[in-house]
N, CA, C and O atoms as a GROMACS GRO file, in nm:
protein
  596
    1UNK      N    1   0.083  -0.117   0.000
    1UNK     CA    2   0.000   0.000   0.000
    1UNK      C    3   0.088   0.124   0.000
    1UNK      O    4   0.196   0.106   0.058
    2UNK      N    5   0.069   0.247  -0.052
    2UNK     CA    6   0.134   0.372  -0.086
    2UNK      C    7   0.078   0.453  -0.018
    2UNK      O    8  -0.037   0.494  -0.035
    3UNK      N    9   0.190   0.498   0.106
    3UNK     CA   10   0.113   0.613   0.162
    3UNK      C   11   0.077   0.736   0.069
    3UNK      O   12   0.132   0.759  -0.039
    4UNK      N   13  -0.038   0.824   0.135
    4UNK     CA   14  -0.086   0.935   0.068
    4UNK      C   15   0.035   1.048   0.089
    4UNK      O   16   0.114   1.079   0.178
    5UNK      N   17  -0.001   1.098  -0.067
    5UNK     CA   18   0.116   1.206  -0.113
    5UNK      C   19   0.128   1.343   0.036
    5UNK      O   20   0.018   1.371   0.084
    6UNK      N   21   0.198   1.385   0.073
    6UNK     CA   22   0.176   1.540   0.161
    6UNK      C   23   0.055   1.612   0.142
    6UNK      O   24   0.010   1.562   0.038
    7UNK      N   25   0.001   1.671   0.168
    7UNK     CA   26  -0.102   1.798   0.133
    7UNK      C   27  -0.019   1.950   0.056
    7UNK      O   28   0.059   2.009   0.130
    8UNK      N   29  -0.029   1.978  -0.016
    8UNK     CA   30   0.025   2.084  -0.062
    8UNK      C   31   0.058   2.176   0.027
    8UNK      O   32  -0.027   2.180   0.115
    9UNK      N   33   0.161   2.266   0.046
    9UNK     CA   34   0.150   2.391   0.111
    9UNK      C   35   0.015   2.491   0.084
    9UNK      O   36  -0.048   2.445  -0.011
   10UNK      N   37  -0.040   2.598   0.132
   10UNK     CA   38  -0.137   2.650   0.058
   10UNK      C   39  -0.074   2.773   0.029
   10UNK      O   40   0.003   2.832   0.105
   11UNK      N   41  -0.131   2.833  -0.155
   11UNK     CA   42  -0.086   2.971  -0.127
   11UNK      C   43  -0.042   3.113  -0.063
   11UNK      O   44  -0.131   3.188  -0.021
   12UNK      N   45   0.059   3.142  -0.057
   12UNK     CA   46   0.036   3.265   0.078
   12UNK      C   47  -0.044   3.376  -0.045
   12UNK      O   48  -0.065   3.352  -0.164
   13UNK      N   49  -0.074   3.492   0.029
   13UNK     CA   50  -0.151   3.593  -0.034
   13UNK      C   51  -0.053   3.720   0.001
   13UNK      O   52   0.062   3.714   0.046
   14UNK      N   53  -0.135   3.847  -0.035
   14UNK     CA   54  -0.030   3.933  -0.056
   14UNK      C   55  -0.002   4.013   0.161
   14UNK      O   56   0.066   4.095   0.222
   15UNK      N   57  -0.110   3.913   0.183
   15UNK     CA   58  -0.113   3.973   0.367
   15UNK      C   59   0.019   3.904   0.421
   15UNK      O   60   0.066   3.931   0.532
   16UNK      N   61   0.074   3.817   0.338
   16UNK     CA   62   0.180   3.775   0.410
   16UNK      C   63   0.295   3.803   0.424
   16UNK      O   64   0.372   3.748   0.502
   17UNK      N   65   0.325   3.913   0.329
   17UNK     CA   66   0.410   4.047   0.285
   17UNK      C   67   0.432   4.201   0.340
   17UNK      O   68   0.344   4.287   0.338
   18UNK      N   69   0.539   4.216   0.379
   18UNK     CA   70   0.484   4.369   0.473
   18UNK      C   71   0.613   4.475   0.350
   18UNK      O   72   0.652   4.588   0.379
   19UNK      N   73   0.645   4.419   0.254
   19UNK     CA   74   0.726   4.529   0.132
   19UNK      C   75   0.723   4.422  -0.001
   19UNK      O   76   0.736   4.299  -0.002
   20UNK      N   77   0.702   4.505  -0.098
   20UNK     CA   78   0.674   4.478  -0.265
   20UNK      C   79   0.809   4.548  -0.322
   20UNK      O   80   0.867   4.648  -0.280
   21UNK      N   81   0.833   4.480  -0.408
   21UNK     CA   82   0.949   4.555  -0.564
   21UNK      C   83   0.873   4.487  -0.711
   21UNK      O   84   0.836   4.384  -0.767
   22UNK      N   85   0.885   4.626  -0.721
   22UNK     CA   86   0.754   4.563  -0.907
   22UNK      C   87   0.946   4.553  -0.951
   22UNK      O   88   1.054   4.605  -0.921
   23UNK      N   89   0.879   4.436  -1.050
   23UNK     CA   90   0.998   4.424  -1.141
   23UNK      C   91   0.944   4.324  -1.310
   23UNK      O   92   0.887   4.216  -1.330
   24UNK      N   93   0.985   4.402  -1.376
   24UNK     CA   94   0.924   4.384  -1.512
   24UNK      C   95   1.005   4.226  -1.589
   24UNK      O   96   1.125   4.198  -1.583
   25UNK      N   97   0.923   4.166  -1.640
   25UNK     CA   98   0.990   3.999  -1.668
   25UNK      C   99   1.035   4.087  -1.842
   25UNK      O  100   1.007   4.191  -1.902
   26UNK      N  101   1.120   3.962  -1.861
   26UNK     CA  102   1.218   4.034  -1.988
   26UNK      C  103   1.242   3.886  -2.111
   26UNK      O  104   1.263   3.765  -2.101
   27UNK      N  105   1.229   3.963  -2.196
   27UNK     CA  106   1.195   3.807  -2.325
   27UNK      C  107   1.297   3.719  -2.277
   27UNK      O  108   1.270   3.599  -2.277
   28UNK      N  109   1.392   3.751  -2.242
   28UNK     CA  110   1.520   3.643  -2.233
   28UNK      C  111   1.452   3.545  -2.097
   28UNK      O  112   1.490   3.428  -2.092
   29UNK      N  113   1.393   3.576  -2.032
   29UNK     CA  114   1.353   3.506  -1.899
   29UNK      C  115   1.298   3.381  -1.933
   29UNK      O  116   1.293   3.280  -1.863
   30UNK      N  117   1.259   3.397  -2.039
   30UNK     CA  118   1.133   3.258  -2.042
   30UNK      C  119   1.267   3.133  -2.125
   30UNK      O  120   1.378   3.148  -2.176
   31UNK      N  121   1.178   3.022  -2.098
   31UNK     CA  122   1.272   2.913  -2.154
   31UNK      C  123   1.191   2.850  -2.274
   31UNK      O  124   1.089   2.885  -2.335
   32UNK      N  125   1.260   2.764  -2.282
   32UNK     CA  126   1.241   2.689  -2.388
   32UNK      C  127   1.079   2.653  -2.368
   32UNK      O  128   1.012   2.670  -2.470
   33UNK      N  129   1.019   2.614  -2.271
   33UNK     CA  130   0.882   2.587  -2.213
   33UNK      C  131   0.794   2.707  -2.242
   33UNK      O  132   0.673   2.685  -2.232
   34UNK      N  133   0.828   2.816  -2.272
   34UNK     CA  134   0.754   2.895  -2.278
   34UNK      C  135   0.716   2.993  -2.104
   34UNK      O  136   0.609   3.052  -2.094
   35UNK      N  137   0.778   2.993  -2.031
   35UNK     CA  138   0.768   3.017  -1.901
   35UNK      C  139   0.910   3.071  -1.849
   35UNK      O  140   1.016   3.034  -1.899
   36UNK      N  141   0.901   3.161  -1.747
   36UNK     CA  142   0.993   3.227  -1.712
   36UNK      C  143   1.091   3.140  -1.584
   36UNK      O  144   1.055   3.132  -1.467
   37UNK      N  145   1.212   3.085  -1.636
   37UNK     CA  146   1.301   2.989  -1.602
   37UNK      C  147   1.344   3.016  -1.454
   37UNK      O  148   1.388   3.120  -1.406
   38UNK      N  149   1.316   2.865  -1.378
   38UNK     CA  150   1.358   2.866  -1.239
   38UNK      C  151   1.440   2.933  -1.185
   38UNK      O  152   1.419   2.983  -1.075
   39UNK      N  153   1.553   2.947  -1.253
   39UNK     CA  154   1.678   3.031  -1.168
   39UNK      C  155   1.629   3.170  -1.197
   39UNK      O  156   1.686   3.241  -1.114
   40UNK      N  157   1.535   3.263  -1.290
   40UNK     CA  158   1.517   3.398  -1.280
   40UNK      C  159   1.476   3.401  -1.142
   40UNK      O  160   1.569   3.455  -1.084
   41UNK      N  161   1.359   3.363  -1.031
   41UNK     CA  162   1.295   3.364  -0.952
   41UNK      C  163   1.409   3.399  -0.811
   41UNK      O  164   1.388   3.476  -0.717
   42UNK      N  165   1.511   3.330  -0.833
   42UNK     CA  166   1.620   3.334  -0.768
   42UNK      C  167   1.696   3.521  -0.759
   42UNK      O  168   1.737   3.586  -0.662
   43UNK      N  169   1.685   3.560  -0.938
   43UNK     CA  170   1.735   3.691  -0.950
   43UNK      C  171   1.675   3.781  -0.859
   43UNK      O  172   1.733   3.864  -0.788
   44UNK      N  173   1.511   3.750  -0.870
   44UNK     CA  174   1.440   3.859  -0.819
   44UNK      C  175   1.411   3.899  -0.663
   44UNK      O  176   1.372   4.004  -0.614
   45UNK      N  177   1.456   3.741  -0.586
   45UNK     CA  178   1.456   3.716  -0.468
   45UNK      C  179   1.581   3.856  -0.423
   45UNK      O  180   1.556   3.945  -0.343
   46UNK      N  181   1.698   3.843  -0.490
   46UNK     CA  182   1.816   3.903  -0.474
   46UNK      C  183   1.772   4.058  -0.477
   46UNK      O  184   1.768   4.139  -0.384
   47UNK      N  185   1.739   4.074  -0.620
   47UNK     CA  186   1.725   4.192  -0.647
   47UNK      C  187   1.592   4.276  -0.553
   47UNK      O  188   1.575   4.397  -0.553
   48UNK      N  189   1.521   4.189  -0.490
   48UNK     CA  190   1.428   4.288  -0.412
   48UNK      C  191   1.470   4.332  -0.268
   48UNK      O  192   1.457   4.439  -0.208
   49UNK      N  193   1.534   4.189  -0.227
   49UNK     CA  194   1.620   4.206  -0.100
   49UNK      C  195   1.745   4.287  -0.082
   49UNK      O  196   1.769   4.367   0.008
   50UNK      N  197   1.826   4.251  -0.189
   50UNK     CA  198   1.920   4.398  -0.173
   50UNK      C  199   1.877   4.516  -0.179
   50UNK      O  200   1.940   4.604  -0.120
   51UNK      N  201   1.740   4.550  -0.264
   51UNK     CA  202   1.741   4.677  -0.358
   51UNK      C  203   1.668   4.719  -0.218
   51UNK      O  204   1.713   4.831  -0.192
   52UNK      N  205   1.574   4.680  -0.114
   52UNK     CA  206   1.556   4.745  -0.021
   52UNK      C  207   1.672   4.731   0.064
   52UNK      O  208   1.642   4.812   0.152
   53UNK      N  209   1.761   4.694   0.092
   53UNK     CA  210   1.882   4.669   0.184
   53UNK      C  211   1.970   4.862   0.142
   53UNK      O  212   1.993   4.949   0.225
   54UNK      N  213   1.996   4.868   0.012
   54UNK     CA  214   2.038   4.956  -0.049
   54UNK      C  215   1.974   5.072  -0.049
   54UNK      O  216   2.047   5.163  -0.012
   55UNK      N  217   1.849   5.109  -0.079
   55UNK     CA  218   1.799   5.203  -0.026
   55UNK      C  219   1.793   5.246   0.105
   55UNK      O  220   1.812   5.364   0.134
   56UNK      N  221   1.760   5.138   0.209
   56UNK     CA  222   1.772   5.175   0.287
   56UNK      C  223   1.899   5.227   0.358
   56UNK      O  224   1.892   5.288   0.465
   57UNK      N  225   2.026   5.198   0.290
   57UNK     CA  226   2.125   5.239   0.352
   57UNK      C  227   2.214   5.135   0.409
   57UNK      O  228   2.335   5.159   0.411
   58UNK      N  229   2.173   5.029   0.453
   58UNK     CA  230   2.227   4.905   0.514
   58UNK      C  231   2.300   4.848   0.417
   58UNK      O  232   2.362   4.750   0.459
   59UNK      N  233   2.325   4.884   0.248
   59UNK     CA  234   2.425   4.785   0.181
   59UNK      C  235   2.505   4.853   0.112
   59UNK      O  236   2.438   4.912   0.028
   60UNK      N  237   2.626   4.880   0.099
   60UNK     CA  238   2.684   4.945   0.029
   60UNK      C  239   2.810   4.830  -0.059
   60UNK      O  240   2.909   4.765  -0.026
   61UNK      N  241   2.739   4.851  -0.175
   61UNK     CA  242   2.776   4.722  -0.272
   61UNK      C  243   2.935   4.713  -0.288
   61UNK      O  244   2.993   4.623  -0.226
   62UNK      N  245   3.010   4.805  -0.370
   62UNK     CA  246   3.104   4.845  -0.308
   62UNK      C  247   3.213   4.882  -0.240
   62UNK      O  248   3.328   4.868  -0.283
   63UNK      N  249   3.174   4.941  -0.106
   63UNK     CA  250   3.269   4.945  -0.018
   63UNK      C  251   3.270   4.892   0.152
   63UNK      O  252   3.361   4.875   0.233
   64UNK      N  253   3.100   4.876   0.159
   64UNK     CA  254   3.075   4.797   0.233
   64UNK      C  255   3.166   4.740   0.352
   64UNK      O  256   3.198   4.628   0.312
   65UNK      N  257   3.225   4.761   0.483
   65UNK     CA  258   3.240   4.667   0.533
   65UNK      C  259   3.206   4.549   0.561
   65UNK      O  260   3.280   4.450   0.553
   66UNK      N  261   3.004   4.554   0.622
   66UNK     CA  262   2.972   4.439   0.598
   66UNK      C  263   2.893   4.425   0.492
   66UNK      O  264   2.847   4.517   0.424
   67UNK      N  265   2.874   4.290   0.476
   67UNK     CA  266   2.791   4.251   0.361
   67UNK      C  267   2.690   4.151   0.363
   67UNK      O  268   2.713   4.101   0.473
   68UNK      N  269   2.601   4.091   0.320
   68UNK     CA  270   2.489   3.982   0.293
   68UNK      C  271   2.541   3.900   0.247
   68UNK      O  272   2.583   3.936   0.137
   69UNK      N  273   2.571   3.778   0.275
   69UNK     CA  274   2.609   3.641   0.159
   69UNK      C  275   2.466   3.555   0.177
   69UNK      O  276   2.400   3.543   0.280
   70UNK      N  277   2.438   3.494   0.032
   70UNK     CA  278   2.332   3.415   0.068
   70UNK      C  279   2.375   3.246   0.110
   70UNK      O  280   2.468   3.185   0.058
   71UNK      N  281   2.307   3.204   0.189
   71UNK     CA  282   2.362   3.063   0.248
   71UNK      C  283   2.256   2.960   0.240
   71UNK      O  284   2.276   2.842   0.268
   72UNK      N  285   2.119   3.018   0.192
   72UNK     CA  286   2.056   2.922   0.158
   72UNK      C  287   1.959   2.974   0.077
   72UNK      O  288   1.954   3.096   0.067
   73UNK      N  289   1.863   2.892   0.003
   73UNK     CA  290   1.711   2.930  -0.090
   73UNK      C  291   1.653   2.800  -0.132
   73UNK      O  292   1.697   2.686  -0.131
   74UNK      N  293   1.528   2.860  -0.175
   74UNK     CA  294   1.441   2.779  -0.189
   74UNK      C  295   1.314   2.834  -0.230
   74UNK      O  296   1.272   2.942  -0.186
   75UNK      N  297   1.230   2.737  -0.341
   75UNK     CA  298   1.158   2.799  -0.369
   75UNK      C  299   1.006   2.704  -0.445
   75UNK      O  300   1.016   2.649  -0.554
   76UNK      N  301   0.886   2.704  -0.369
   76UNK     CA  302   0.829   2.620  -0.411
   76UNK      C  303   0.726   2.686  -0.538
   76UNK      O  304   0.686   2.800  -0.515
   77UNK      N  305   0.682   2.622  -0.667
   77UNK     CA  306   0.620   2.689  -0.774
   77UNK      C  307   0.493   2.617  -0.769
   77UNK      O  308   0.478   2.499  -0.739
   78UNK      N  309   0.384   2.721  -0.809
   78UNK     CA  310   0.237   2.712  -0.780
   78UNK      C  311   0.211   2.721  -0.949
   78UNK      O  312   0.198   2.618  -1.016
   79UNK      N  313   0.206   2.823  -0.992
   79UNK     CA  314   0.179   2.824  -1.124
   79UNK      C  315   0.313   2.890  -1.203
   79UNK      O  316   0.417   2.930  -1.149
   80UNK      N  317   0.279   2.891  -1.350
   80UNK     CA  318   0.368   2.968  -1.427
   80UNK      C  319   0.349   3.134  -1.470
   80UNK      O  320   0.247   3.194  -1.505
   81UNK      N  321   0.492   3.181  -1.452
   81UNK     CA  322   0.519   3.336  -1.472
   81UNK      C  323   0.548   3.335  -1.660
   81UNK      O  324   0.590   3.237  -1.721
   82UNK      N  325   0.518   3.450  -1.715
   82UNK     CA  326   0.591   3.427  -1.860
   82UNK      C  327   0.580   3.590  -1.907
   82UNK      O  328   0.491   3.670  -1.879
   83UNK      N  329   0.706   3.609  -1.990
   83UNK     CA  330   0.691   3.727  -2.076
   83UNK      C  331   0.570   3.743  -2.081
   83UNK      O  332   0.504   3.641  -2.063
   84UNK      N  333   0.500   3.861  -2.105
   84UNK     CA  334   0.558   4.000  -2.077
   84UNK      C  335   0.546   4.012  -1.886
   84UNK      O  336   0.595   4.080  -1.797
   85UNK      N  337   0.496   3.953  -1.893
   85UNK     CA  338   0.449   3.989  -1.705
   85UNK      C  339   0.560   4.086  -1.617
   85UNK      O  340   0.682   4.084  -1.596
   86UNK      N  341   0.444   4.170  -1.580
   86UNK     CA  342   0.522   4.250  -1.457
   86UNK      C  343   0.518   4.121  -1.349
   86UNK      O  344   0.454   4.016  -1.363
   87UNK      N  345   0.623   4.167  -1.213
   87UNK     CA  346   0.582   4.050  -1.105
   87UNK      C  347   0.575   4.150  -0.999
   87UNK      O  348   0.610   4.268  -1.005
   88UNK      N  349   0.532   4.094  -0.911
   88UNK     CA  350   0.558   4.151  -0.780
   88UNK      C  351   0.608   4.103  -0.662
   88UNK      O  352   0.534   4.039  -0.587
   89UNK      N  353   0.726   4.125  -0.633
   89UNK     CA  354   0.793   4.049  -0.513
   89UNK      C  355   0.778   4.057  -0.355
   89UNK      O  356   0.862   4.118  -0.290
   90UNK      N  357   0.672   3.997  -0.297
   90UNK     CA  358   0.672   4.045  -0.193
   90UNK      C  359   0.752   3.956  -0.052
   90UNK      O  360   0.735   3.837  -0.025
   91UNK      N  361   0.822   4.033   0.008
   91UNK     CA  362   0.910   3.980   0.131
   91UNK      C  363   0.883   4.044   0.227
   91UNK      O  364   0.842   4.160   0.231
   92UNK      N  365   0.913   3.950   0.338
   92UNK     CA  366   0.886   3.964   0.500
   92UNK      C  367   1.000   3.886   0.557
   92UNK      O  368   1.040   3.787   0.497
   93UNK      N  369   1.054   3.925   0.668
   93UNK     CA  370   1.142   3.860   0.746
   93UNK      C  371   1.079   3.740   0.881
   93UNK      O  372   1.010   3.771   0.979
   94UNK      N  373   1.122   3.621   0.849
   94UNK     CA  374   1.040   3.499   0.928
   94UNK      C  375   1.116   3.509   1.027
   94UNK      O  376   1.056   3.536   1.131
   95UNK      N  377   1.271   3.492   1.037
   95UNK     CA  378   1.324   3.451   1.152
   95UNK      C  379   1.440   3.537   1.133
   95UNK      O  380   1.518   3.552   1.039
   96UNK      N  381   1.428   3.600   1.274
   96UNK     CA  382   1.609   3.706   1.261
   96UNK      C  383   1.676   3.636   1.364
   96UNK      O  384   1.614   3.597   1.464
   97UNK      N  385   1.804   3.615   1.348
   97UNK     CA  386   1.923   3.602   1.409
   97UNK      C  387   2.022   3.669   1.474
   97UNK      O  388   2.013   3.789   1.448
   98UNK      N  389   2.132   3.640   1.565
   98UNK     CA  390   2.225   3.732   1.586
   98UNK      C  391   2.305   3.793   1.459
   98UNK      O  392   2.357   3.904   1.445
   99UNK      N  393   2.295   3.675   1.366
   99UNK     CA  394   2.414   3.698   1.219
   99UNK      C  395   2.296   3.684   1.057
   99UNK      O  396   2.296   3.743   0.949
  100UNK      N  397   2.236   3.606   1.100
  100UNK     CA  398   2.144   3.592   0.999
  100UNK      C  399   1.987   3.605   0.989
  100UNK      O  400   1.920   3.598   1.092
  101UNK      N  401   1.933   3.623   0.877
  101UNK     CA  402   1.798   3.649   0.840
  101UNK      C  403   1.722   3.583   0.743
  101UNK      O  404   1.732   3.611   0.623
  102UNK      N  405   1.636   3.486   0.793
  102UNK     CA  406   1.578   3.466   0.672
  102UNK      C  407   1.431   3.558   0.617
  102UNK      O  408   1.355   3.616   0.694
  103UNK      N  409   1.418   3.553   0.482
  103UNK     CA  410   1.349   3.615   0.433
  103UNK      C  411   1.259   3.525   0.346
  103UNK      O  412   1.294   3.435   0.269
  104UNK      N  413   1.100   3.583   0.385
  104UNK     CA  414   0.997   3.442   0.299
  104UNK      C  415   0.950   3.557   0.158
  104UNK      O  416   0.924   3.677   0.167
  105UNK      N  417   0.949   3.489   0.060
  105UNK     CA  418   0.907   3.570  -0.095
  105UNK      C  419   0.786   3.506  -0.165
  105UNK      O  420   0.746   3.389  -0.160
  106UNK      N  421   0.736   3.619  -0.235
  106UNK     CA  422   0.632   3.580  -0.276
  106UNK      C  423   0.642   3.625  -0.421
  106UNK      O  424   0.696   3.734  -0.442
  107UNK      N  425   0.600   3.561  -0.514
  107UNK     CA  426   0.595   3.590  -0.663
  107UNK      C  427   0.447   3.607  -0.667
  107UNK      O  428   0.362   3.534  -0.616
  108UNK      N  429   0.421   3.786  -0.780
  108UNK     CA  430   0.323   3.761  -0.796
  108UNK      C  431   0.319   3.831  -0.942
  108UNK      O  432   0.395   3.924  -0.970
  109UNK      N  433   0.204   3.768  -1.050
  109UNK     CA  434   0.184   3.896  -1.095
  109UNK      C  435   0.098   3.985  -1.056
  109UNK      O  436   0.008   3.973  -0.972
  110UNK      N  437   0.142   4.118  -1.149
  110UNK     CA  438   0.096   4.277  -1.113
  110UNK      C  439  -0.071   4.207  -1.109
  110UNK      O  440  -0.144   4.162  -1.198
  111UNK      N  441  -0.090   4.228  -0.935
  111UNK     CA  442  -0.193   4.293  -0.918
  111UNK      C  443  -0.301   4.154  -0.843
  111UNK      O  444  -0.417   4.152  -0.800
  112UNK      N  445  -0.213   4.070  -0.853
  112UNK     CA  446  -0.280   3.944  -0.821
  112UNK      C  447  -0.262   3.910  -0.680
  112UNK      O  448  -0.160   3.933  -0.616
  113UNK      N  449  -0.402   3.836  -0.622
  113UNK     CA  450  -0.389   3.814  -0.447
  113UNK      C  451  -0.304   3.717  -0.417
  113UNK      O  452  -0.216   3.734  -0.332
  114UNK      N  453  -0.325   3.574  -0.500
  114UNK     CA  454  -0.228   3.488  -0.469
  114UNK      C  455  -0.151   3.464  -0.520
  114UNK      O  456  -0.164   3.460  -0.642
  115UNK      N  457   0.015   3.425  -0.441
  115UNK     CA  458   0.096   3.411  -0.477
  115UNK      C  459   0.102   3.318  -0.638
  115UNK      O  460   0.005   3.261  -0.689
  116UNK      N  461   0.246   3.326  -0.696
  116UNK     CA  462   0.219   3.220  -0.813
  116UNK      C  463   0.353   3.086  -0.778
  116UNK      O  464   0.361   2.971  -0.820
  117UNK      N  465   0.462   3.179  -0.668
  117UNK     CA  466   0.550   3.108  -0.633
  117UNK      C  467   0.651   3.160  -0.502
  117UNK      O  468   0.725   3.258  -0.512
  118UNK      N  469   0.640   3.084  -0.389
  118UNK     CA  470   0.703   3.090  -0.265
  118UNK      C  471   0.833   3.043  -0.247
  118UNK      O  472   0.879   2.932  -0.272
  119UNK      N  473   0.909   3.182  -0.182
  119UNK     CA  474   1.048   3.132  -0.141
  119UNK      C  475   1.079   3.155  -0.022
  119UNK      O  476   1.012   3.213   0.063
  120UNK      N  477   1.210   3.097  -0.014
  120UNK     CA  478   1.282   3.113   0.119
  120UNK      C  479   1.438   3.134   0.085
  120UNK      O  480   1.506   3.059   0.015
  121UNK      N  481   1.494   3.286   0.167
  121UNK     CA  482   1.634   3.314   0.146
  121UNK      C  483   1.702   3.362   0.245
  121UNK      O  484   1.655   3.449   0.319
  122UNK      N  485   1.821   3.312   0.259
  122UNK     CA  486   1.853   3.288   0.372
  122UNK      C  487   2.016   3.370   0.368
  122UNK      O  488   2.112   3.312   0.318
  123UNK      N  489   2.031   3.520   0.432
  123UNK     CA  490   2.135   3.613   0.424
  123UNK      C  491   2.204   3.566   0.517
  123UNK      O  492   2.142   3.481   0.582
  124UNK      N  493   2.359   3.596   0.570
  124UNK     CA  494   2.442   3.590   0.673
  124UNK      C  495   2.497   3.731   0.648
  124UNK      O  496   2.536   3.756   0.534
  125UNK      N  497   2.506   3.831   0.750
  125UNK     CA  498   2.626   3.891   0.787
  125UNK      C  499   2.758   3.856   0.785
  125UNK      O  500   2.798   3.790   0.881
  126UNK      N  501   2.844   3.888   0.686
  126UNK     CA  502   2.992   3.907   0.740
  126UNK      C  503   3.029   4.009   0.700
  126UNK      O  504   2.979   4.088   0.620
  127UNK      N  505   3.178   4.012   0.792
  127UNK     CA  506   3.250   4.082   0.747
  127UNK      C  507   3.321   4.040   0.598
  127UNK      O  508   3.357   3.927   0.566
  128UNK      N  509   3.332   4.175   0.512
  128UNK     CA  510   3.385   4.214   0.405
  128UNK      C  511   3.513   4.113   0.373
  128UNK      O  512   3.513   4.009   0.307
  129UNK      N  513   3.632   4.185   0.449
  129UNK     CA  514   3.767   4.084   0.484
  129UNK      C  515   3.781   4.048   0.462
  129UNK      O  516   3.828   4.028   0.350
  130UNK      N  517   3.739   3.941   0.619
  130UNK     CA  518   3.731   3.805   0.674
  130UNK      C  519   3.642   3.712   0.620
  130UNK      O  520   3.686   3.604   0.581
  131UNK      N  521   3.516   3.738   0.611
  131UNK     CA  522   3.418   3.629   0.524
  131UNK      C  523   3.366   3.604   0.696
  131UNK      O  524   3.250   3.642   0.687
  132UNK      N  525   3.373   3.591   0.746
  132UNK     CA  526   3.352   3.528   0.902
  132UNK      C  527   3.185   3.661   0.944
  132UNK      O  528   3.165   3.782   0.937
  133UNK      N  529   3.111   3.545   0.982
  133UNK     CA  530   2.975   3.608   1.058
  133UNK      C  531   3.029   3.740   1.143
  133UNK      O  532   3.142   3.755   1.190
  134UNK      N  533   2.905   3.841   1.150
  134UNK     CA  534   2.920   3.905   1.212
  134UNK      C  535   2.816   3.948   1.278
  134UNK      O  536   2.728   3.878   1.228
  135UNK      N  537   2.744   4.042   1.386
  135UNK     CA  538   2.584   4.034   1.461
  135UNK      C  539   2.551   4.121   1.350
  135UNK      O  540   2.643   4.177   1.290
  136UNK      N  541   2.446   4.136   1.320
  136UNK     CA  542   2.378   4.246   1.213
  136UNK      C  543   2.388   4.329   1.287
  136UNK      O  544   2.354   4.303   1.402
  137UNK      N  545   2.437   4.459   1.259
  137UNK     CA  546   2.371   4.649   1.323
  137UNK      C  547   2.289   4.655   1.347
  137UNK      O  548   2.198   4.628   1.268
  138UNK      N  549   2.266   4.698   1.485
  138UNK     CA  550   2.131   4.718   1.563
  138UNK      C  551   2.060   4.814   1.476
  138UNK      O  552   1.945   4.770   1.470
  139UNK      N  553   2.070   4.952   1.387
  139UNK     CA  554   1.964   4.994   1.267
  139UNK      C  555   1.918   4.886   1.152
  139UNK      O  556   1.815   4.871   1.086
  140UNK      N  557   2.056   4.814   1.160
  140UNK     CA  558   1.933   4.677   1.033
  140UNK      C  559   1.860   4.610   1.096
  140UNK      O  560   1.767   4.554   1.037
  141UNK      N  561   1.878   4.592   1.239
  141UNK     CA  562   1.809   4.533   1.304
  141UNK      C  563   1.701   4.526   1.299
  141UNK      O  564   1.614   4.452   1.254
  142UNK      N  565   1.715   4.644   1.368
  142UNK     CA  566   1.498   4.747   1.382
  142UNK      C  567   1.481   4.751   1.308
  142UNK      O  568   1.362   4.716   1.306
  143UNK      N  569   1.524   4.781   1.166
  143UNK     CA  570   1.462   4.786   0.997
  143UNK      C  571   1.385   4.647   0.959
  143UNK      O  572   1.277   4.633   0.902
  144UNK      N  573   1.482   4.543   1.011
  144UNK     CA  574   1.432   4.370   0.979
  144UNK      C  575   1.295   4.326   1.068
  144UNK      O  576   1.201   4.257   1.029
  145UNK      N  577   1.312   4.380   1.183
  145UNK     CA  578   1.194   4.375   1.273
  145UNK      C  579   1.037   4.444   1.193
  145UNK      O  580   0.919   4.410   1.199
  146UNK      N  581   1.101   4.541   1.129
  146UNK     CA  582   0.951   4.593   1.108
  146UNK      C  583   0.925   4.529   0.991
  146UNK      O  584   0.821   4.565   0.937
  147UNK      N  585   1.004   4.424   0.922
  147UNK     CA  586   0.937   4.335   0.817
  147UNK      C  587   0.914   4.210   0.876
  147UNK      O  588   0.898   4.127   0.786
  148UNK      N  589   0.905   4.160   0.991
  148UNK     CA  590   0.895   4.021   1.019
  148UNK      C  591   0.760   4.042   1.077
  148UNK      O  592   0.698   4.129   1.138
  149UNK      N  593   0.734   3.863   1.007
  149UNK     CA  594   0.538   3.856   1.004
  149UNK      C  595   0.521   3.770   1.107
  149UNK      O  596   0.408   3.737   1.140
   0.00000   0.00000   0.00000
């Protein structure tokens, strides 16, 4: 006898998000399938998480002493993204650390409640240097706090 498959995760929606980055999908994205290729999803994870890291001041690409390395991801797919689609990336911070943060993502397109694809990314603090962990700055701190759901 074959046990029964898991239950799916269920979609998150856009309440599970406390910051968005619109970011526009680009002909080269899609693959051979006609759909915008697993590892882009990865780009956008990056690009929303730095690009608020950077605005806010906390990343200086650069010259940076410290910096973000990513140490882990993941990402489960619900439906398909494809040219032309705008998306919308929405992230929240699940679990903060002395050194690290993870961050949960949401793919959406423009304008849609449920997600189309869920991630998980996982930053470390170090130093520049050394490469070696370091505690996050108590201002990224409080910044990370006011995104965790």
């Amino acid at each position: 006898m074959t046990a029964p498959a898991p239950a799916r995760p269920a979609r998150p929606t856009r309440s599970h998000f406390r910051r968005f980055a619109t970011i526009p999908t680009r002909w080269a994205d899609n693959d051979v399938y006609g759909h915008v290729n697993n590892v882009v999803y990865y780009a956008w994870f990056d690009t929303a998480v730095n690009g608020w890291l950077v605005e806010r001041g906390f990343l200086d690409i650069a010259g940076g002493a410290i910096i973000n390395l990513v140490v882990e991801t993941g990402c489960r797919y619900f439906e398909s993204v494809a040219f032309p689609d705008s998306v919308e990336i929405g992230f929240s911070v699940e679990k903060l650390g002395t050194s690290s943060v993870t961050y949960g993502l949401g793919v959406f397109r423009a304008g849609q409640e449920v997600a189309s694809a869920h991630g998980r990314f996982v930053h470390v603090a170090v130093d520049r240097a050394t490469q070696r962990p370091v505690p996050i700055p108590a201002p990224m701190r409080e910044a990370l706090e006011e995104l965790r759901v």
